[in-house]
C-alpha positions as CSV (number, residue, x, y, z in Angstrom):
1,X,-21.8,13.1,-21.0
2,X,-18.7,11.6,-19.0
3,X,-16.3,9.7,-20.7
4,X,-13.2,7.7,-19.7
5,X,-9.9,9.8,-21.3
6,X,-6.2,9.2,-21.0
7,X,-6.5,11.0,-17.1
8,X,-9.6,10.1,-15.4
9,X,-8.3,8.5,-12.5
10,X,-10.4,5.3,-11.6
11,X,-10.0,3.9,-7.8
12,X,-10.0,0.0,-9.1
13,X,-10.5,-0.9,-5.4
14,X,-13.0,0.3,-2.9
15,X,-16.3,-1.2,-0.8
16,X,-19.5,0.0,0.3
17,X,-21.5,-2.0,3.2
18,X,-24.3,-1.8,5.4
19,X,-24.1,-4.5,8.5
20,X,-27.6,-4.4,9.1
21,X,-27.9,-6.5,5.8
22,X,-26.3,-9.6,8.1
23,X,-24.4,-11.0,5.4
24,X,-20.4,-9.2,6.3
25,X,-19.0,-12.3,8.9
26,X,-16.0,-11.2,9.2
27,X,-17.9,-7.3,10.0
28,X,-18.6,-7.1,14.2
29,X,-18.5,-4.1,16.5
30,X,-15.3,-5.0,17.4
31,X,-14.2,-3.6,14.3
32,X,-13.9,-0.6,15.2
33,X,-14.4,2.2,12.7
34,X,-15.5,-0.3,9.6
35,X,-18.4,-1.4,11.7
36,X,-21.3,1.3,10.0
37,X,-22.4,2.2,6.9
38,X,-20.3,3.0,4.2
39,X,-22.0,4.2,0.6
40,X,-21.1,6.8,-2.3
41,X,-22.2,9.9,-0.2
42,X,-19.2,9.1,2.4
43,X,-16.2,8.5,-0.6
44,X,-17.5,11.4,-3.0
45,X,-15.6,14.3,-1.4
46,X,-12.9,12.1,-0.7
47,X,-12.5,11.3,-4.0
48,X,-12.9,14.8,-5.2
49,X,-10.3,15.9,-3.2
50,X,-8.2,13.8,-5.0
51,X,-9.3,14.1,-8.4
52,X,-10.5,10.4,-8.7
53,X,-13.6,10.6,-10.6
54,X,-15.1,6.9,-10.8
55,X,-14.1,3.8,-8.9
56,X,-14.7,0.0,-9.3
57,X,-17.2,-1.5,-6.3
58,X,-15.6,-4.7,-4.7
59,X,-17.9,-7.3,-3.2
60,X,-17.0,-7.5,0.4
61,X,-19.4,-10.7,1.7
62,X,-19.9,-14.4,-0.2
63,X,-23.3,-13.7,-0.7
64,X,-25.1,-13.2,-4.0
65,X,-27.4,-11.2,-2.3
66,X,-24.6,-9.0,-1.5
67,X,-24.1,-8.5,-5.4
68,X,-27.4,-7.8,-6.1
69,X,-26.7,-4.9,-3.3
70,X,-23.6,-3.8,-5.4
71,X,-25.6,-3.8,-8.4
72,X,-28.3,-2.0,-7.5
73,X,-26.4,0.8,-5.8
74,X,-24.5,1.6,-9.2
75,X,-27.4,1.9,-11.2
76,X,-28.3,4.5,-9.2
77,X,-24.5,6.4,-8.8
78,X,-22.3,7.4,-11.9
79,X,-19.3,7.4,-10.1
80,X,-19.3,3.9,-9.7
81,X,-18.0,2.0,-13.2
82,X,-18.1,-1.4,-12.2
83,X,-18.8,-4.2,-9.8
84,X,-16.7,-6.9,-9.1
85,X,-19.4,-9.4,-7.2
86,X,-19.5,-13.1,-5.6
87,X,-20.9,-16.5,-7.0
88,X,-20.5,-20.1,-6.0
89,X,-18.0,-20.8,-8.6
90,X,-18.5,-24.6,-7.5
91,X,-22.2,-25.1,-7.6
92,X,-23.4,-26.7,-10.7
93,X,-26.1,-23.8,-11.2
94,X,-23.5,-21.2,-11.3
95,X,-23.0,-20.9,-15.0
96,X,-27.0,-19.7,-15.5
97,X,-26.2,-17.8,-12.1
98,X,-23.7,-15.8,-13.9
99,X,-25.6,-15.6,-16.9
100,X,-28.0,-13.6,-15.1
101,X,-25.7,-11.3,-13.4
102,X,-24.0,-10.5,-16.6
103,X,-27.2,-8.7,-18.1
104,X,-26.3,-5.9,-15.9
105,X,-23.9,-3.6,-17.5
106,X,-21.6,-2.9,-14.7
107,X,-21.3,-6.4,-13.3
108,X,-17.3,-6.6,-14.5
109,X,-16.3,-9.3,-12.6
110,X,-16.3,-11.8,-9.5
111,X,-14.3,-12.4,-6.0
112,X,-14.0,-15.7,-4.1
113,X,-12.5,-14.2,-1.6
114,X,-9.9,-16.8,-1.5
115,X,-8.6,-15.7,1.5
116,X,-11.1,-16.7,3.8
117,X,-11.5,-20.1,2.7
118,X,-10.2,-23.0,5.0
119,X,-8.2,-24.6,2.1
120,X,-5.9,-22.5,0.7
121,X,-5.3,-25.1,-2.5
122,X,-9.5,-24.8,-3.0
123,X,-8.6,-22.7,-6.6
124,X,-6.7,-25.8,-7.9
125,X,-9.0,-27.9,-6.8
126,X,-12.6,-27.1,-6.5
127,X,-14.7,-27.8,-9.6
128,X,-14.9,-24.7,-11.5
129,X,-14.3,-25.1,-14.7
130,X,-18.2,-24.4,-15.9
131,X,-18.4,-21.4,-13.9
132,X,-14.8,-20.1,-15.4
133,X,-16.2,-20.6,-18.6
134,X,-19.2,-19.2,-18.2
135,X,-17.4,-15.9,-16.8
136,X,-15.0,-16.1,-20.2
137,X,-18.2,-16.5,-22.6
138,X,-19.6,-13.3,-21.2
139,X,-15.9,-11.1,-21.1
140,X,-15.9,-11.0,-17.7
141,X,-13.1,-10.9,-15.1
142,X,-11.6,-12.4,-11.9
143,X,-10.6,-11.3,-8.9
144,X,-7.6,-12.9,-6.9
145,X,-7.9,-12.3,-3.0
146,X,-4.5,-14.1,-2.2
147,X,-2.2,-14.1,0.6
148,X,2.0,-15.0,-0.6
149,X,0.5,-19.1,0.5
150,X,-2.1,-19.2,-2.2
151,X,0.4,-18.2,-4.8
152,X,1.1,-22.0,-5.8
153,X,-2.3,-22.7,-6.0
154,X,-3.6,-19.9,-8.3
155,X,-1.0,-21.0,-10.7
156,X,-2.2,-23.9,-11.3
157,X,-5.9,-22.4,-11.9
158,X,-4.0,-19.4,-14.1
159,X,-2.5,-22.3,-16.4
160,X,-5.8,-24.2,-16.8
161,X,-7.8,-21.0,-17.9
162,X,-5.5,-18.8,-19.9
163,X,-8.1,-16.8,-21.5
164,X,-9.8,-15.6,-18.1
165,X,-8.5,-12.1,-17.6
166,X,-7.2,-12.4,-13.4
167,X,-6.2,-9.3,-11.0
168,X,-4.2,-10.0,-7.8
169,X,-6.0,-7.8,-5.3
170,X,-3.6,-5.9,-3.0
171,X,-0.4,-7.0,-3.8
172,X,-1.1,-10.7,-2.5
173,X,-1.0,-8.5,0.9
174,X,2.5,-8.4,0.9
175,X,3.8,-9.3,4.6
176,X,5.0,-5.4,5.1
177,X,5.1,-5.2,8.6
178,X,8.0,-8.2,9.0
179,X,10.3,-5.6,7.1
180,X,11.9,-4.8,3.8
181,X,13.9,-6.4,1.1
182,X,16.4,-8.4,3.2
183,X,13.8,-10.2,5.1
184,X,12.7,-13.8,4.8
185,X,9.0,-12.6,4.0
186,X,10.1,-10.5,1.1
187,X,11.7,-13.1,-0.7
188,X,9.0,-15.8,-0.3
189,X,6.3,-12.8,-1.2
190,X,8.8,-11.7,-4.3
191,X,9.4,-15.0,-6.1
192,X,5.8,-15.4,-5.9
193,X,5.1,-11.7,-7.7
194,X,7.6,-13.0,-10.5
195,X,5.9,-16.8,-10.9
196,X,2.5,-15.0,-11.3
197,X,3.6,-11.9,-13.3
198,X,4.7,-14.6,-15.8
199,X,1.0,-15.2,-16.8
200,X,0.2,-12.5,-19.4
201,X,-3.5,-12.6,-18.5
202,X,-2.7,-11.3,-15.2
203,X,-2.6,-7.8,-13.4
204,X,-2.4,-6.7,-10.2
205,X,-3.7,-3.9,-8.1
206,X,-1.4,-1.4,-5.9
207,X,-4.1,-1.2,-3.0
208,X,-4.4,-2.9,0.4
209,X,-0.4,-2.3,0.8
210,X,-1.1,0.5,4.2
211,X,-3.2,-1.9,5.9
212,X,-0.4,-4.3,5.7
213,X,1.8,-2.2,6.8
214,X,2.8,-0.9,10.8
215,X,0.7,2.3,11.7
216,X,4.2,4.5,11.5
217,X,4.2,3.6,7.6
218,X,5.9,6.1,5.0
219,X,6.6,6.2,1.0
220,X,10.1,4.5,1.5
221,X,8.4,1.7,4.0
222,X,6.2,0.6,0.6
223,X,8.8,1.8,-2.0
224,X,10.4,-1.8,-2.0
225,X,6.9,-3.4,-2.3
226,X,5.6,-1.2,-4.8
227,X,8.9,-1.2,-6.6
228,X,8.7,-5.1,-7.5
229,X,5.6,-5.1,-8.4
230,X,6.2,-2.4,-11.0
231,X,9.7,-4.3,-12.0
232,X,7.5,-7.5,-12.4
233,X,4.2,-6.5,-14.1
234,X,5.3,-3.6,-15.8
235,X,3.3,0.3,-15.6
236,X,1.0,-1.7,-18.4
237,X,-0.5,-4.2,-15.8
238,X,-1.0,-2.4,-12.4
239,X,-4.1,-0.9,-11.2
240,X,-4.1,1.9,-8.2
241,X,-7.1,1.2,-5.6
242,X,-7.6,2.5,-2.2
243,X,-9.5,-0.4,-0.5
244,X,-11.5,2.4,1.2
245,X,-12.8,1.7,3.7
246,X,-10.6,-0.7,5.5
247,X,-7.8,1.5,4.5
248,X,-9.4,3.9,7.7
249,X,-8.0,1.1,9.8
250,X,-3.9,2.1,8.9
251,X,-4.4,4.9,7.2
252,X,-6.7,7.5,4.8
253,X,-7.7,7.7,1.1
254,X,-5.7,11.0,1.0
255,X,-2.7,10.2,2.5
256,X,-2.4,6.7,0.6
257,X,-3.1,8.4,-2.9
258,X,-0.7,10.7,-2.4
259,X,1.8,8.8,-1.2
260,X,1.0,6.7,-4.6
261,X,1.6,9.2,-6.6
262,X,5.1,9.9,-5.0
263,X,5.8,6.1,-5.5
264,X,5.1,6.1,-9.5
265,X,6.3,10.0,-10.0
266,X,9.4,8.8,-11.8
267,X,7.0,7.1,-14.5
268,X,6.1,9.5,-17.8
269,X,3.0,10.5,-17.6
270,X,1.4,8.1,-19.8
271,X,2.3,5.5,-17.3
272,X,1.1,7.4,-14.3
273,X,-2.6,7.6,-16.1
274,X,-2.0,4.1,-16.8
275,X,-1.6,3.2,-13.0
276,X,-3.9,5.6,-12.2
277,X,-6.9,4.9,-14.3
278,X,-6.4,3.6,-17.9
279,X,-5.8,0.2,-16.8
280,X,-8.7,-0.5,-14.7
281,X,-10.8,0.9,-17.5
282,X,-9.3,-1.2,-19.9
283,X,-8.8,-4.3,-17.6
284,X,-13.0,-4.1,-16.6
285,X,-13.9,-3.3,-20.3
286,X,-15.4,0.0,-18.4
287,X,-18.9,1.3,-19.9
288,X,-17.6,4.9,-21.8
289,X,-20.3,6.3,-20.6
290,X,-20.3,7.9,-16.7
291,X,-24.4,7.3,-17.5
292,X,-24.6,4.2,-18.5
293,X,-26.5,2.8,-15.3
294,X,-28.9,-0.1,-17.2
């Protein structure tokens, strides 16, 4: 029987799809190497080779059917520990909606993919507040897909719901191409990291960072990014993910682990299995057991 110890590495980031369910908008042939299948047989000796031995499942399309998907595929694989899935946070039925999706063990959390919607103030203003409780009265979690323009927004949601436990996914895709620390983009991205850091309930997830970077990308072209994130949230509140498979688009999952690991090597090595595992586990309230599938 599988448990979670000190050094299981957990990838808190990663997606499975299948186009031909119709329900990925942003997912056409044009692109490229994302447009196929993607499902646990494809990760698992990726992950092996890396020593990562379960992984949290990221809802990649604003469907619930899309969920259910999720769901159903990690009852039937170990290696995924949880689902982070989609709701309508603003339709009046979501509350029993997420009542229902909470009676499956490795539903951990939801995405509203923030990033795709055409107002980017829509978390300060949409009327969530019964869905947000609903996802607090059943310990579940929240998902923050944000770009650096968001950051304002999200505040104001973050200060209204204290007791909702929130990720940033990726960083708040730091603008990595446009340079390092002297450039404009860094600042603006930077102060943000700080103003959101400053709300205990919140982590944040080193993932997405390669495919914001240019295709020539090294250690020391993340090492500034990374390094403010660990300066503002601590070794405590960060999360290593992969965001396999769109990290095929800049990169691979063996390259961008490893090049992790270089980035948080100075850390002891509780920290590093922090990063690397304990906090996902801890942040998802992870099932213990690697067989606990329903």
């Amino acid at each position: 029987m599988t448990k979670h110890t000190a050094n299981t590495q957990i990838d808190a980031h990663q997606h499975y799809w299948d186009p031909a369910r119709g329900d990925y908008g942003w997912l056409t042939p044009a692109s490229s190497t994302l447009y196929r299948s993607f499902g646990p047989a494809d990760l698992a000796p990726l992950r092996a080779r890396c020593g990562v031995a379960r992984t949290v499942l990221v809802q990649a399309a604003p469907s619930v059917d899309e969920t259910w998907y999720l769901l159903d595929l990690a009852r039937h694989d170990d290696s995924i520990a949880g689902v982070v899935g989609w709701v309508p946070l603003d339709d009046p039925l979501a509350p029993e909606l997420i009542a229902e999706l909470a009676r499956e063990p490795k539903l951990r959390a939801v995405r509203p993919m923030l990033q795709d919607l055409p107002d980017d103030d829509w978390i300060a203003k949409a009327d969530t507040a019964p869905a947000i409780e609903a996802l607090i009265a059943h310990d579940l979690a929240f998902d923050a897909l944000i770009f650096t323009r968001h950051a304002s927004a999200l505040e104001t949601f973050l200060a209204r719901h204290r007791a909702l436990r929130v990720v940033i996914d990726h960083g708040a895709k730091p603008p990595i191409k446009e340079g390092g620390e002297s450039t404009l983009g860094f600042a603006t991205w930077s102060q943000a990291i700080a103003r959101l850091a400053r709300f205990g309930q919140v982590h944040c997830k080193v993932s997405g960072l390669v495919t914001e970077a240019a295709p020539d990308w090294s250690d020391e072209t993340l090492r500034p990014w990374v390094g403010h994130l660990l300066a503002n949230f601590g070794a405590h509140r960060l999360m290593w993910g992969s965001d396999w498979p769109v990290l095929n688009l800049n990169g691979d999952y063996e390259r961008w682990h490893a090049s992790a690991q270089r980035l948080f090597a100075h850390l002891g090595e509780r920290e590093r299995a922090a990063v690397f595992g304990g906090n996902a586990a801890a942040f998802y309230q992870l099932p213990l057991r690697a067989d606990l599938a329903g």
